[in-house]
N, C-alpha and C positions, 0 to 999 in steps of 0.2 A: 647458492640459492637460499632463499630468506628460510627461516621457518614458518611454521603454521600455529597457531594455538585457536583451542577451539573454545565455547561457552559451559559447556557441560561436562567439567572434570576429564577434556581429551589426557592420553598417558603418553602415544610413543610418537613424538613428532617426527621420528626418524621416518616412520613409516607413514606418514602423513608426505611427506618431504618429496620421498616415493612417487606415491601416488599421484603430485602434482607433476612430476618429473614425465611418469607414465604419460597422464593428459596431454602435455605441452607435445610428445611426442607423437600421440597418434589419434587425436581429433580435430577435427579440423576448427582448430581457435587461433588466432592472434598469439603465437608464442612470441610475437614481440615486447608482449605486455608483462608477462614471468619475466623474460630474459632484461627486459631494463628494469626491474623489481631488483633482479642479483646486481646487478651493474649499480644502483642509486642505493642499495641498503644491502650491502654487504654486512653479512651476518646478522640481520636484523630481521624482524617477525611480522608476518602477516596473520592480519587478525580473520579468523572464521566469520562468514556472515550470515546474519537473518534481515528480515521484514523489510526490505525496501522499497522506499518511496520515490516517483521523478514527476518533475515537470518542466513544462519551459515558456521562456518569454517569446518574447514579440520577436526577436533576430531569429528564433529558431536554435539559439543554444539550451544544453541539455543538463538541467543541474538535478541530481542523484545523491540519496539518501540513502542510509544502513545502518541498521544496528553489529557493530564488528565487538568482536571478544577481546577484551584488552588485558585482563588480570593471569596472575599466573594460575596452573591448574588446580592449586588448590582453594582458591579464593574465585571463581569463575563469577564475573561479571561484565556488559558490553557497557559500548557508548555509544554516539552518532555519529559517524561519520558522513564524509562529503566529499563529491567528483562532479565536475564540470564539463561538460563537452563544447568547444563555442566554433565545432565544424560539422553538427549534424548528425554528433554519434560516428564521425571516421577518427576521431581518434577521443579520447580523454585524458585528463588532467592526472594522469595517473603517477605517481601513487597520488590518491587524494591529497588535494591541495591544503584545505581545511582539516585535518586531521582530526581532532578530537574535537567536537563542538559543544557535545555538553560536558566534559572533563568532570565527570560526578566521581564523589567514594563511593555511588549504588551504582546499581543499576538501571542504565538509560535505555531503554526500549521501543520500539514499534514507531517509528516518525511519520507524520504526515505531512505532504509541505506543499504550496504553494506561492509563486510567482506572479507577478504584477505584469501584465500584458500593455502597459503604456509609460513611455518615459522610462526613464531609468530604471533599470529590474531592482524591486526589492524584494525577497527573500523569507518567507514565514515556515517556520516548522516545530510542531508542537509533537509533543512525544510525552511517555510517561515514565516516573522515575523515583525510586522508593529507598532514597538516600536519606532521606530524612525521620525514615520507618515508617510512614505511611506514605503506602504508592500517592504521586501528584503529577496533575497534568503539568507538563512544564512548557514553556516557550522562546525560542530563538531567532531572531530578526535581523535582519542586515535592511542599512538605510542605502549603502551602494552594492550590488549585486553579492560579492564573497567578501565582502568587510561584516563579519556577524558579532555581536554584540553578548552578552553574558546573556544565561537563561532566565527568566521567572517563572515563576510561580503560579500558574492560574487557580489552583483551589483553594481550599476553605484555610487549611494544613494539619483540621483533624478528621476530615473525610475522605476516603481514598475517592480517587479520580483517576479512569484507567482509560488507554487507547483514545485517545485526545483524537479529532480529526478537524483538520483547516479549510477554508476556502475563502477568496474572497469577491467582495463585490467589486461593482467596475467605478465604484464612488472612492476603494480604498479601504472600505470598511473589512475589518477582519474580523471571522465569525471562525468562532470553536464549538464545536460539542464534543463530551464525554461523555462513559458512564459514571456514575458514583456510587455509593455506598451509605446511602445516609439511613441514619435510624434503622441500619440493621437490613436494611432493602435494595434493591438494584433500581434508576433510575437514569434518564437521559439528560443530561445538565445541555442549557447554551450560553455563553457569555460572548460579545463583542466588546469591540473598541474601535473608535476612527481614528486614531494618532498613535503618534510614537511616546506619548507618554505612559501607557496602559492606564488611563484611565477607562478602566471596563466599565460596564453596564453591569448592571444588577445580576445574575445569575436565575435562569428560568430553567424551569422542571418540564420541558416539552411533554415527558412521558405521564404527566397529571398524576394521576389517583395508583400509577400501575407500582408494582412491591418487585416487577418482575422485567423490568426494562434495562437492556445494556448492549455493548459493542455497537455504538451509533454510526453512520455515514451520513455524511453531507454535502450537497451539491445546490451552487447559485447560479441561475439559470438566465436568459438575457435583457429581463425586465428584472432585475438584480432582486426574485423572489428569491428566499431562503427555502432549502426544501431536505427535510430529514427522514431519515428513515431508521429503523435499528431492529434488533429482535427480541421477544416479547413473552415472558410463557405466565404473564400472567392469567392468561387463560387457556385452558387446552394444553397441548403440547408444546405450543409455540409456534407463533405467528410474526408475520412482518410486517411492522406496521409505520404509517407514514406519518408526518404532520408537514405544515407549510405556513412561512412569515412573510405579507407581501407590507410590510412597513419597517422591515430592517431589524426585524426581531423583538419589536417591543410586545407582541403575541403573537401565538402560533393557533392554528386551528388545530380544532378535538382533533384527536390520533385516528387515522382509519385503516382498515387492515388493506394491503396489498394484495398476501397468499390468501391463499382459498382453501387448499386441502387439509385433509384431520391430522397429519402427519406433522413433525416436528419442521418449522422450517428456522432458518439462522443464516447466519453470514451474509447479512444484506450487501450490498454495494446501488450508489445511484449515479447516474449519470444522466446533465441534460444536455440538450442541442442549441443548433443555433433559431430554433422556432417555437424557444421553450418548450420541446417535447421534454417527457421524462423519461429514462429509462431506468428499469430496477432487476436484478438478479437477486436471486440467494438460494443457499442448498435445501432443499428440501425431501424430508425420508418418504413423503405417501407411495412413491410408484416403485420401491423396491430399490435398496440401495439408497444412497446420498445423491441425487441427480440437480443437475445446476437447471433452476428455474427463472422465465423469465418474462413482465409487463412493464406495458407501455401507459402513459398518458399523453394525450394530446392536448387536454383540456387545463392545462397545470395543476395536477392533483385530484380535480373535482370528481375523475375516477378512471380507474385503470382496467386493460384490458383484460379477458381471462391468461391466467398463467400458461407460458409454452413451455414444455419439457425440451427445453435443448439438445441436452445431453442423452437422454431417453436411451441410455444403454444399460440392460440388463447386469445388476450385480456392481454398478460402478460405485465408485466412492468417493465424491467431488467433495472438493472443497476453496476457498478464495476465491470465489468467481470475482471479476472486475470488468468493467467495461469501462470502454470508449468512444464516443462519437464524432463524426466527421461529416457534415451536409448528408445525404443520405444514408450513410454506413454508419451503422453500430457495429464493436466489435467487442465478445466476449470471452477475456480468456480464464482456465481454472486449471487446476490441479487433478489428478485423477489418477490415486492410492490402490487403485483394486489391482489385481492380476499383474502379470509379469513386468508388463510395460507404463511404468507409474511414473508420468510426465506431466507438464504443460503441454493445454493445448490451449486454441484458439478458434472460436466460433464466427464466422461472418453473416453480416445481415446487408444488402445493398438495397433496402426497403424502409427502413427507416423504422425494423426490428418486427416487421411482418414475419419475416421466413428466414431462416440460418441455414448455412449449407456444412457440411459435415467438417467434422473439426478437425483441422490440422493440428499436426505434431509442432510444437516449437523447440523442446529441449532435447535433449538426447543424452541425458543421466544414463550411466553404467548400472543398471539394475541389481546386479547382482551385489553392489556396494552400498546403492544408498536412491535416491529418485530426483527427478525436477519436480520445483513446488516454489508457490508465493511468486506469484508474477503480477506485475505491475509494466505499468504502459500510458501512454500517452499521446497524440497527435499532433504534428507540426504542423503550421499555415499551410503546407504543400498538400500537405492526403497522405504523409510518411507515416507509417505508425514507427513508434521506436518501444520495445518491449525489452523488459527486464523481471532475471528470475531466478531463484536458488539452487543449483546444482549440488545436494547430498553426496553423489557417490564419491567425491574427492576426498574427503573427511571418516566415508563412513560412516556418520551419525547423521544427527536431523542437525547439525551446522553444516555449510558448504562454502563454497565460492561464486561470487555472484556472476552473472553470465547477462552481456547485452548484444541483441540482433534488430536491423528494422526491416521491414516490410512494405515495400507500392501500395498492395493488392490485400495482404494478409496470407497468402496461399505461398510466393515464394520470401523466402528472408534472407537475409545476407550472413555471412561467415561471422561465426558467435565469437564477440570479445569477453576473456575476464576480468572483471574490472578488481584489483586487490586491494585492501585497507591496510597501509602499511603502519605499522603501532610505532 
């Protein structure tokens, strides 16, 4: 059986080794996936995972991002790794095909990626990476689906540029935003490009005048509006606030708040539909605890609904909310740190994010080890969700092994695969 190594100074891979052994044993996972890990990389190491990102094209194949740990324990740093599915999430390209995509001497983190929905798949995913001693956003592309090209460089290369996020238009245009760091400040950067040369556009400062703007998201909607959101404590506690570019980013409209309450809110995420609705989550402390909130727009932007408490469970402690949409249904999943049973879950809405019905369980992390957390997902042409997410207790620490299931409905899911990064 391979080894483990993990991001954060892991010590006894024996017992890490274990641990995986235990799982493969007695949860109900895909132990076919471990067992041809030993079979293809005898004696060889599986790298620990965080932050994963998926999407997919037009066939319905499933291309999967991670940040996995590749150095030894005493030098701990990741890369990006890469897994394909081109059967719908029944089986993947396991061990990642692509191995090492940004092969940095730093550290390569948190990837965001999107796929082209027409014609041949091409491949974007930006990430941040601080090999050069200032974190930078960086970027990876492929011109045919897993042919990926060397990274560049999207910042300045004396301003840090953190948590990069992708999307693109249905013209090809690829659109980034980050935070940065300039002058000593936190703000919301966007730069595009329409070709494979990177010639980018200018770099705009969506978040204006604010000293307090950063961890952005971004979602292009089906009049190929740009539409951003991020969190904000230039005033208050902190708030979430929006902006929007209906001319391809050459301006974006003044920033306008989302959240409503006095309380701290952060971790935005957006998602639109196919009617140009919006949808937006993010955690917010007013009602006690970290609870996952959540508004809509209809109007593209012009303004949103009052915020729903989703989660609305006393003492919780959310965090990652993400959503999805599919013709009617939104779906929102998050993390949830409080009390004994600290998993993913999954909120549904078949209204088109009027009403949520109470959140199913996704993960089933060994609690007494470690928790499920960072889940990400995505919808195929069919109405499949396909959900992916970090399982802690294998590892013991906040590294884990990354875990994929999909769902009809959202309510039942299918038998969870590991998916492993083999170094």
């Amino acid at each position: 059986m391979p080894t483990l190594k993990g991001e954060r100074g892991m010590k006894n891979r024996t017992g890490f080794l274990l641990v995986l052994a235990a799982l493969v044993a007695s949860v109900a996972v895909d132990d076919g996936l471990a067992r041809k890990a030993a079979a293809q990389f005898p004696g060889g190491d599986i790298g620990a995972q965080r932050a994963p990102a998926i999407d997919i094209d037009r066939n319905d194949s499933l291309y999967l991002f991670m940040s996995a740990a590749t150095s030894p324990n005493t030098t701990p740093h990741s890369q990006i790794f890469f897994t394909i599915s081109s059967d719908g999430g029944a089986t993947f390209d396991n061990l990642p095909k692509t191995l090492n995509l940004s092969n940095s001497p730093g550290e390569a983190f948190g990837p965001s990626a999107a796929v082209t929905k027409a014609g041949k798949p091409k491949v974007f995913v930006v990430y941040h990476d601080d090999s050069s001693g200032v974190t930078q956003a960086q970027m990876i592309f492929s011109k045919k689906r897993t042919n990926f090209r060397d990274p560049v460089s999207l910042g300045s290369g004396n301003i840090g540029s953190f948590s990069p996020r992708v999307a693109l238009a249905s013209t090809g245009t690829v659109n980034v935003v980050w935070g940065d760091t300039a002058n000593g400040g936190r703000h919301v950067t966007f730069v595009h490009y329409s070709s494979f040369d990177f010639s980018f556009g200018a770099p705009i400062t969506i978040s204006r005048n604010s000293d307090g703007a950063f961890n952005p998201e971004i979602a292009i909607d089906s009049s190929d509006a740009i539409n951003v959101v991020w969190e904000d404590t230039a005033v208050g506690a902190g708030a979430i606030m929006f902006a929007r570019s209906t001319n391809g980013g050459v301006t974006f409209s003044v920033p306008a708040p989302v959240s409503r309450a006095p309380g701290r809110a952060t971790e935005a995420h957006i998602a639109s539909d196919g009617t140009n609705g919006l949808h937006v989550t993010w955690v917010d402390d007013s009602a006690g605890g970290n609870q996952a909130f959540y508004s809509r727009s209809t109007n593209g932007g012009a303004s949103f609904s009052i915020p729903l408490n989703v989660t609305a469970s006393p003492g919780a402690d959310i965090h990652k909310p993400v959503l999805a949409t599919y013709s009617d249904r939104v779906f929102l999943a998050y993390q949830d740190d409080a009390g004994s049973n600290q998993q993913v879950f999954l909120a549904r809405s078949s209204d088109r994010g009027l009403t949520f019905s109470r959140p199913a369980q996704v993960s089933h992390a060994d609690n007494r080890r470690g928790r499920g957390h960072s889940p990400a997902m995505v919808f195929d042409s069919q109405g499949k969700l396909h959900i992916v997410w970090i399982d802690s207790s294998i590892l013991g620490r906040e590294e884990g092994i990354l875990f994929y299931s999909n769902s009809p409905d959202g309510q039942s899911f299918s038998g969870q695969k590991m998916i492993l990064a083999a170094l």
